[in-house]
N, C-alpha and C positions, 0 to 999 in steps of 0.2 A: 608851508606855514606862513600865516601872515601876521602882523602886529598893527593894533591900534597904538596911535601915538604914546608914546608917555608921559604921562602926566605931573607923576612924585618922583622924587630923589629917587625912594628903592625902585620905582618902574624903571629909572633911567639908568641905575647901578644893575638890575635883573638884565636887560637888555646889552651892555655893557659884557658883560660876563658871557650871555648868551654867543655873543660877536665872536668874544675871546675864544671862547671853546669849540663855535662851528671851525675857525681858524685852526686853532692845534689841532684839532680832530681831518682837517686838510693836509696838516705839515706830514700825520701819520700815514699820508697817502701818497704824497710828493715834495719834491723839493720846494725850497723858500722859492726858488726862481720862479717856480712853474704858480705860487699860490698871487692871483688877482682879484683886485678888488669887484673888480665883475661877479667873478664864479661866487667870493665869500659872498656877494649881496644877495645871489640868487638863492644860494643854500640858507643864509637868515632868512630869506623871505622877508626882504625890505628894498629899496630903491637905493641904487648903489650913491644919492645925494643926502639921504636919510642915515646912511650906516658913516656918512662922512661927518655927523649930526654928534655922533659918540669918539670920534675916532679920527685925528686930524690925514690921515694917510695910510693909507696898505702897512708903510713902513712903520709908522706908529704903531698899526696893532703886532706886527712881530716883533717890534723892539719891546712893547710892552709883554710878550709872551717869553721874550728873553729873560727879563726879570723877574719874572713868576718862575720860570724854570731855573734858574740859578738859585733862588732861594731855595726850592725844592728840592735840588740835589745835594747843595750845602747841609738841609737836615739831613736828610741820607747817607753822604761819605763820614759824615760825625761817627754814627754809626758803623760803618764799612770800617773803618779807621780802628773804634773801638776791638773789633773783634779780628781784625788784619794785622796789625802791629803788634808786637809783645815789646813793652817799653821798657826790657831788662835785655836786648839784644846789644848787642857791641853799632855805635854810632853809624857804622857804614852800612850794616844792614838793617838798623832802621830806617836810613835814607831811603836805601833801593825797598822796602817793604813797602814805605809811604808811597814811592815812583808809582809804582808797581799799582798799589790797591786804587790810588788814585784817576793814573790811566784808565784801567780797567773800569772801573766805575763811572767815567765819561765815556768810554769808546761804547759802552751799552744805552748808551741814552744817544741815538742818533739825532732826534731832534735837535736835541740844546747842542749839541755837536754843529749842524747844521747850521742856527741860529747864529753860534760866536762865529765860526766861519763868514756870516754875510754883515755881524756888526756892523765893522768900520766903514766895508766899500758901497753898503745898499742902505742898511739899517739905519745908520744915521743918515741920512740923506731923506730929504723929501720931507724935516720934522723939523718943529720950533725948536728955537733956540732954550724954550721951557723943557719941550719933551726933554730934548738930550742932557738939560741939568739934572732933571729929575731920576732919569735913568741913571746917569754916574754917580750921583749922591746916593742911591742903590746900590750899585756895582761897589763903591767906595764901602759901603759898609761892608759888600761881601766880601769882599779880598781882606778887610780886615778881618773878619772871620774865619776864611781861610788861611789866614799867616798866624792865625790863633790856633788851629789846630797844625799845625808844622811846627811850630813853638813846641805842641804838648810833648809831637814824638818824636822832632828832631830840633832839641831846644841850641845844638850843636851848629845853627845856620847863625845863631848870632838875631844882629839887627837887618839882617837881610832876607826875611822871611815874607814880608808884604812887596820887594823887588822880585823874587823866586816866582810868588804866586803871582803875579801880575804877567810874567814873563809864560810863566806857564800857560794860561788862557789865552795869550797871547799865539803860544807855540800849537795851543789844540786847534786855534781857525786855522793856521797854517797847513798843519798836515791834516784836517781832513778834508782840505780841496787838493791837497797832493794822493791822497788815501783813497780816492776816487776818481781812478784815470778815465780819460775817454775811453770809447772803443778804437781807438787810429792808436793811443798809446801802448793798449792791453797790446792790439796786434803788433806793435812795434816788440815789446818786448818779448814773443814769438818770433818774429825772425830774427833778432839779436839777442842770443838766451843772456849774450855780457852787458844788457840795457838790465839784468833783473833787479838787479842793486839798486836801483834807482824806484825800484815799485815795493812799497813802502805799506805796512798794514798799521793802522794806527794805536793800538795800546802796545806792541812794544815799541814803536818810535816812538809814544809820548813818552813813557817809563825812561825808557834808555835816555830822553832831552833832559826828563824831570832830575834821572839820575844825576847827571852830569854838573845838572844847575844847585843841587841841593853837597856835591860833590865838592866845588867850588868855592861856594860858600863856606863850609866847613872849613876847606883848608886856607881859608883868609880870613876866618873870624878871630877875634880877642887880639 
């Protein structure tokens, strides 16, 4: 496929979008590590100086694809939440309901799994100091909308429901580059079956963190 320059706003916003989507549509193939600007230019069918025309960096368009996917799961767990949680349960097992549907509803979206994983250490890097405002003024709204819904079904966290979810996206990049060992780790924990503790699958590790953190909170709120 090839494109004639853009001309209008919506040719440059169609084109825009186009980029975005050859890109996710790569993440659904391979890891962030593996996705380059090379391969995305060639699959657009543009000159890899032309796609840098919409897109200040590789890292720009997955931070930007970060964003779009966080929004998009936030509509979604709203929902998951709704029909997960019974908001007449005794406070401890709403926590662990919430852990629970929460996890599970990121550990099936590997992408965005993917994506908060390479945030901090790839994702912001190689971006204006614009991009990265833009993005956390994003993020900043969503974590308040996620400490909005913990509010609804675990209103028992107090004023520490935007600390919890922060901590928590925090804790889902972490375990899912632990959630995915090498092969030299997988074999390791074959010949030492007492390394298995250590191999980690990640919607009950996030649950069981989330639990903990939503645990916490409760017994130090008011």
């Amino acid at each position: 496929m090839t494109f004639q320059r853009a001309r209008s706003a919506e040719q440059r916003e169609a084109r825009r979008r186009t980029i975005l989507d050859t890109a996710l549509a790569m993440l659904d193939e391979m890891p962030v590590a593996e996705v380059s600007l090379n391969e995305l230019s060639r699959r657009v069918g543009l000159a890899k100086s032309n796609v840098l025309r919409y897109f200040e960096s590789r890292e720009a368009v997955l931070l930007e694809l970060l964003d779009r996917a966080l929004r998009d799961w936030l509509a979604e767990v709203a929902d998951e939440l709704a029909d997960g949680v019974d908001r007449e349960l005794p406070a401890g097992e709403r926590g662990e309901r919430f852990s629970t549907v929460v996890a599970h509803s990121l550990a099936r979206r590997t992408v965005l799994c993917d994506l908060i994983g390479a945030q901090a250490g790839v994702l912001e890097h190689n971006v204006s100091t614009d991009a990265v405002v833009r993005f956390k003024r994003s993020a900043l709204s969503g974590l308040d909308a996620m400490a909005e819904l913990m509010r609804r079904y675990v209103p028992e966290v107090g004023g520490q429901a935007a600390s919890i979810c922060l901590l928590a996206m925090i804790l889902t990049g972490g375990l899912w580059t632990h959630c995915r060992p090498s092969p030299s780790a997988l074999a390791a924990y074959k010949v030492d079956p007492a390394l298995a503790t250590l191999h980690l699958e990640l919607a009950p590790a996030l649950a069981h963190g989330l639990t903990l953190l939503i645990s916490g909170a409760m017994a130090t709120a008011g």
